[in-house]
N, C-alpha and C positions, 0 to 999 in steps of 0.2 A: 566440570572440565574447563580448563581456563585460555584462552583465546587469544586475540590480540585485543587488547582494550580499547577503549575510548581513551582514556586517558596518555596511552603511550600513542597512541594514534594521533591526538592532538597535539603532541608535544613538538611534533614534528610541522606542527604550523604553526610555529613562533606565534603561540599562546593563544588563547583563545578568543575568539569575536564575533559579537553579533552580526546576524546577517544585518545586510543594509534590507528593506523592503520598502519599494518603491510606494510611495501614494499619490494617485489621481496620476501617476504619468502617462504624459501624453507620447510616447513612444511607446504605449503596451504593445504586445504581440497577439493581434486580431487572427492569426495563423499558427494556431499551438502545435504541436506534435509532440505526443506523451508517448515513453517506451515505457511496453510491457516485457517483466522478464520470461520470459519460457522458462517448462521444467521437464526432469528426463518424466518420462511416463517408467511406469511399475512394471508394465508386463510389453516392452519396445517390439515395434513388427517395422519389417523390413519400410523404408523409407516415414518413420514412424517412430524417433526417439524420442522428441519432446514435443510439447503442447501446451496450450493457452485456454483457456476457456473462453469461450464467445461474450460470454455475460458481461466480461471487464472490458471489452472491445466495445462492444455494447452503447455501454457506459459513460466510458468517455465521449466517446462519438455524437450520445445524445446531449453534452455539452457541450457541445461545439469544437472538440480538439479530434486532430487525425491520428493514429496510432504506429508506433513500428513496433516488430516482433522484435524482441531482444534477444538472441540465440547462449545456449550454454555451451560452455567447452570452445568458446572460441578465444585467442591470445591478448593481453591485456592493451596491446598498442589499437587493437581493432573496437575496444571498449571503449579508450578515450577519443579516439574518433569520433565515436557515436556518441558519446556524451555530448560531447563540443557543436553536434549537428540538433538535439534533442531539449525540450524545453521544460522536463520534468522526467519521473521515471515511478511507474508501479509495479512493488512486490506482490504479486498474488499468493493467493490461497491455495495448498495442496497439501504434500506430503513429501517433500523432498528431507535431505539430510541434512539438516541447519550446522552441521560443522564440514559434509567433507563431497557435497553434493555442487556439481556445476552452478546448479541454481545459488548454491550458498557461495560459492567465488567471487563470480557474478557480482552477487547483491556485495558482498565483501568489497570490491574496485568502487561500483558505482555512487557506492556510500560514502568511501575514502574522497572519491572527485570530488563529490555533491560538499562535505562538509569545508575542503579545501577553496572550491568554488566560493561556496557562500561565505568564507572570511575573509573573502579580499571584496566583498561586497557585487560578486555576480551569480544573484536570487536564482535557486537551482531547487527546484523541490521535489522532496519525496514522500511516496504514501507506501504505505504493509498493511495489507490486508491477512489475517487469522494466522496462516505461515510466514508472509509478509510480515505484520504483526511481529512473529516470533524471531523471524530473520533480526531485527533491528535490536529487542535486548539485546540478541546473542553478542550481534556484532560492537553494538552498545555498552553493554558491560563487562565484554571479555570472558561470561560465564555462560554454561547452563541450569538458568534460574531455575525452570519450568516445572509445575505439579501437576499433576494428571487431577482433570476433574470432572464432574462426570457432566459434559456439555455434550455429547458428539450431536444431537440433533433437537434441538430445543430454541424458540425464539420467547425473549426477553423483554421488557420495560430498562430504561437507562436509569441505574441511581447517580443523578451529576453528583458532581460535588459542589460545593458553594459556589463558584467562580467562574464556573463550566461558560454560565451565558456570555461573560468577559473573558471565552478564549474566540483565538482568531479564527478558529475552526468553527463554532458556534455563533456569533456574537450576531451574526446578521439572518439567522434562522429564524422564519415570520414567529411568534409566542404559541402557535397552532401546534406547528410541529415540534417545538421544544418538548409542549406539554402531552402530545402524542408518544415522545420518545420515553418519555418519564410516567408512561402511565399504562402504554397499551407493549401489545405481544410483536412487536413489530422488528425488533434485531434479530438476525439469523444467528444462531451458535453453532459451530458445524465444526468442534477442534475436541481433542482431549487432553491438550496440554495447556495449561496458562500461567500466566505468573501472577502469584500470590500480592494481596500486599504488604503480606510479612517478611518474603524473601526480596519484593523492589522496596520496600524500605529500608531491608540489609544494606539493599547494594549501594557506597555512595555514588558514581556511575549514574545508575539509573536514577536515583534521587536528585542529583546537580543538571541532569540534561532533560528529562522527560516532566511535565506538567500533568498531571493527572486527572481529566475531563470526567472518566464516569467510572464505577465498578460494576461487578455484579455479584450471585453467588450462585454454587450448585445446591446449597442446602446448607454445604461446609462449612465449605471454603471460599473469602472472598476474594476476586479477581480483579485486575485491571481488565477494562473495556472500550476505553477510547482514550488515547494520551496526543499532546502535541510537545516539540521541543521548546527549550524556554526561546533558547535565542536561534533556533537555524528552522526555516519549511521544512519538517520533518514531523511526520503525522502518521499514527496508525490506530489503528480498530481490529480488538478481537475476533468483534462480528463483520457478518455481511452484507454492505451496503446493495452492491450487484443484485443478488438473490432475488429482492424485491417484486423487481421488474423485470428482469427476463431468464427466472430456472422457474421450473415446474415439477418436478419428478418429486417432491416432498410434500406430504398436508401441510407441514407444519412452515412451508415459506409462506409470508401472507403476504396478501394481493391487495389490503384494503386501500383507499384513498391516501390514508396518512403514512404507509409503508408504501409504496408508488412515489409520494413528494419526500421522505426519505432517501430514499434510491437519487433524485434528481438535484436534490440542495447538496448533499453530500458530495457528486460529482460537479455541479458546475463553481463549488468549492474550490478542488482542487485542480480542474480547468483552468480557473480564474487567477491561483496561485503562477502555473505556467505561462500565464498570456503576462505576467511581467521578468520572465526570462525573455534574452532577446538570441540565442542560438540559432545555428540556422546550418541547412546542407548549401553546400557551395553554389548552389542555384536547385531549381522546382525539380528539374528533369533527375537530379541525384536524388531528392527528395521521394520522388516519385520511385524508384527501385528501391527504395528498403517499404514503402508503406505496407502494411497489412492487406491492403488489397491486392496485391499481388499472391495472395493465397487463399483458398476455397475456406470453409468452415466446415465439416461434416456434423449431419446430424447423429449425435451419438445416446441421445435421451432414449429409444426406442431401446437400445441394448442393454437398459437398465442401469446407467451413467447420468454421477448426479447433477451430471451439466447439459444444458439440452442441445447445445453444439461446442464443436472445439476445433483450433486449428491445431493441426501438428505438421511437425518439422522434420527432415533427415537429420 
């Protein structure tokens, strides 16, 4: 099903441009604030339409960045708002409807800012986690690549590819955990869609914008598993970083040493991505009303949810 492209999407920023990214600047942003997106939940109870999982709040936080909830279904002017106040933005992992879902809107605006942003050279970065992940082809290629395969609960070894260590996303990962990712059971697979590398090789799309870090397979079929853009902070992973260190409700998330410093390079990665965006809310106190702490977490693990807390939203 065909979308709006990348390409017709670009065209509209008088042609295409690397991001500028900053090195060694001395005006980093010691003060990050990363937006996560919300999504509706499946089965909605009264003051209780959409929700975030705690893990990815988590996450960041243990990186040193503060987090806002990113709401669905709210009007595009109140989006670039929040862009313009935010110093990154992550797609989480779910089950929303990657063509006609809030969350998929949503991630549709904030993509369009982000790539806008970063060609006139002000560093805006994005991460897709599994759904996340899947959000970004879509919106990426204009298509739905994706083939069912049989991941839904299985954790993984990374096959890089050659280059993997000379991406920006890896390159400063201690040799320990490279060789942890490439050898032990430590990525989460928790999806039953992925994209091939027969069908991202089709695309050219997906072949011109996305660099390709590591695959995997179910037996089959091989997969994409971790890509970065060539030229814009734009990053995603089939698997799940989060998982690591704060879900429990599965044997099969591992908890070992090298799945733990997983969970923590990965996040103060793209952290560290945000602390060279310089956005900001009109001052702390505006700041302060959109952050995540202005909302509880419930414990939802007990009820047999694969998340062991989550916030939700009206």
């Amino acid at each position: 099903m065909r979308v709006l492209s990348l390409a017709c999407l670009l065209s509209t920023l008088c042609g295409i441009h690397e991001a500028v990214v900053p090195q060694n600047d001395k005006r980093r942003n010691d003060r990050p604030i990363i937006g996560i997106l919300a999504q509706e939940l499946k089965y909605p109870e009264l003051k209780r339409n959409s929700y975030i999982a705690a893990s990815y709040v988590k996450t960041l936080e243990a990186a040193g960045a503060r987090v806002v909830p990113v709401m669905i279904n709210r009007p595009e002017e109140e989006y670039s708002q929040l862009f313009h106040s935010i110093n990154g933005i992550l797609f989480p992992g779910g089950a929303a409807n990657l063509l006609t879902s809030g969350y998929a809107k949503a991630a549709h605006i904030f993509y369009k800012l982000a790539l806008e942003a970063n060609s006139r050279g002000d560093y805006f970065p994005v991460w897709g986690t599994c759904l996340g992940f899947e959000q970004l082809l879509v919106i990426t290629s204009g298509e739905k690549l994706l083939c069912r395969t049989n991941t839904r609960g299985v954790s993984l070894p990374l096959d890089f590819k050659q280059d993997a260590t000379q991406s920006r996303l890896f390159k400063d990962f201690p040799p320990e955990v490279m060789t942890a990712l490439a050898t032990e059971n430590i990525t989460v697979n928790f999806h039953k869609w992925s994209i091939s590398m027969e069908n991202f090789t089709k695309s050219e799309e997906l072949r011109n914008f996305y660099k390709i870090l590591s695959t995997n397979t179910d037996g089959n079929i091989e997969f994409i598993s971790t890509m970065e853009a060539y030229h814009f902070p734009v990053y995603g992973t089939q698997w799940h970083p989060e998982k690591n260190a704060f879900e429990w409700s599965r044997k099969y998330y591992p908890h070992t040493q090298s799945a733990i410093k997983t969970t923590f390079y990965m996040a103060d990665f793209f952290v560290n991505e945000a602390k060279k965006n310089s956005h900001s809310f009109a001052n702390e106190e505006e700041a302060v009303k959109h952050l995540i702490y202005n909302h509880n977490p419930v414990f939802s693990g007990a009820s047999g949810s694969s998340f062991q807390q989550m916030y939700y939203f009206e």
